[in-house]
C-alpha positions as CSV (number, residue, x, y, z in Angstrom):
1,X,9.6,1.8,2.1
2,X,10.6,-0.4,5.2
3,X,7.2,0.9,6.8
4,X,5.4,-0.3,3.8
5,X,6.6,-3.8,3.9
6,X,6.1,-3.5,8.0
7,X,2.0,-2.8,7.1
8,X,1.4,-5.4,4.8
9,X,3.2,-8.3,6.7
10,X,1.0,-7.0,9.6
11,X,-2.1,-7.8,7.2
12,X,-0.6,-10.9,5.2
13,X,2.3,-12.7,7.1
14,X,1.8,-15.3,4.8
15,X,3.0,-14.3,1.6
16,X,6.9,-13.3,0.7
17,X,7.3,-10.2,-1.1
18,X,9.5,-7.7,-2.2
19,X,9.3,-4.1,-3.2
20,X,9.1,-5.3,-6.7
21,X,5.9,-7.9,-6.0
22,X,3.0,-7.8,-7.8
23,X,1.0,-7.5,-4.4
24,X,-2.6,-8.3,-6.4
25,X,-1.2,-10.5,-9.0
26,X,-0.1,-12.7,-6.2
27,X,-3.0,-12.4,-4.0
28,X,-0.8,-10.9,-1.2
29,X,-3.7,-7.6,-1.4
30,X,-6.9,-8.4,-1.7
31,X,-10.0,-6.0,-1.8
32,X,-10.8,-6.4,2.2
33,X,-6.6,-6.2,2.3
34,X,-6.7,-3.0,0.5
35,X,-9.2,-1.2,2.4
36,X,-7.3,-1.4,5.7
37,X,-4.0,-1.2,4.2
38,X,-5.5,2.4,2.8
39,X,-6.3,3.2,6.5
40,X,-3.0,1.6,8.2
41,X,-1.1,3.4,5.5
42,X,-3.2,7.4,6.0
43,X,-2.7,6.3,9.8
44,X,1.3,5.3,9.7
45,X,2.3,8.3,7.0
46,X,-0.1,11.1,8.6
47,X,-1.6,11.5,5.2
48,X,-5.0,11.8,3.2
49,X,-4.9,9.1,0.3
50,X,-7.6,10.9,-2.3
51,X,-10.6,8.4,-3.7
52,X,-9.2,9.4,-7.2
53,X,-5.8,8.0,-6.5
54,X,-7.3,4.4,-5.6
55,X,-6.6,2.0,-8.6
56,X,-5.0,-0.7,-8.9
57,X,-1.5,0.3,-10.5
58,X,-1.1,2.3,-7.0
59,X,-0.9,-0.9,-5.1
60,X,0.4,-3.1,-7.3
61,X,4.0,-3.0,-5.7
62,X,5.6,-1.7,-2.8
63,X,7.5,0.9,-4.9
64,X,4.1,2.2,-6.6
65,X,2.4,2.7,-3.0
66,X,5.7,4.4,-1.7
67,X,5.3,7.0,-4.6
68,X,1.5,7.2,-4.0
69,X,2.4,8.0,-0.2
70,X,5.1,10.6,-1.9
71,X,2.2,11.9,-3.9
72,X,-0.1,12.5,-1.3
73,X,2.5,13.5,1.5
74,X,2.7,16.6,-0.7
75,X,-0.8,17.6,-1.4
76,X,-1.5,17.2,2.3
């Protein structure tokens, strides 16, 4: 999860957070945000995240993107 919190301080240095966050509640992921965190995340993990699995309950924390990134790590 470490490499989570790595990628979206790299897009929002702003904000504190924690893997419990509401990331879009608090405006730490916006929709420009989330596009290049889907592409820094499919780049970091060597993964494919499917256009199904992009909603909002899959970003809202750091915990939910770490079991998206489980999710897709298995598919691919």
């Amino acid at each position: 999860m470490e490499k989570i919190v790595e990628v979206i301080r790299e897009l929002n240095p702003y904000d504190d957070f924690d893997e419990n966050t509401n990331l879009i509640e608090e405006g730490i992921i916006d929709s420009l945000r989330l596009v290049i965190l889907i592409n820094e995340l499919e780049d970091v993990f060597d993964t494919k995240i499917p256009e199904a699995e992009i909603k909002p309950e899959n970003f809202e924390t750091v915990t939910a993107i770490w079991k998206l990134i489980e999710r897709t790590k298995k598919i691919f």
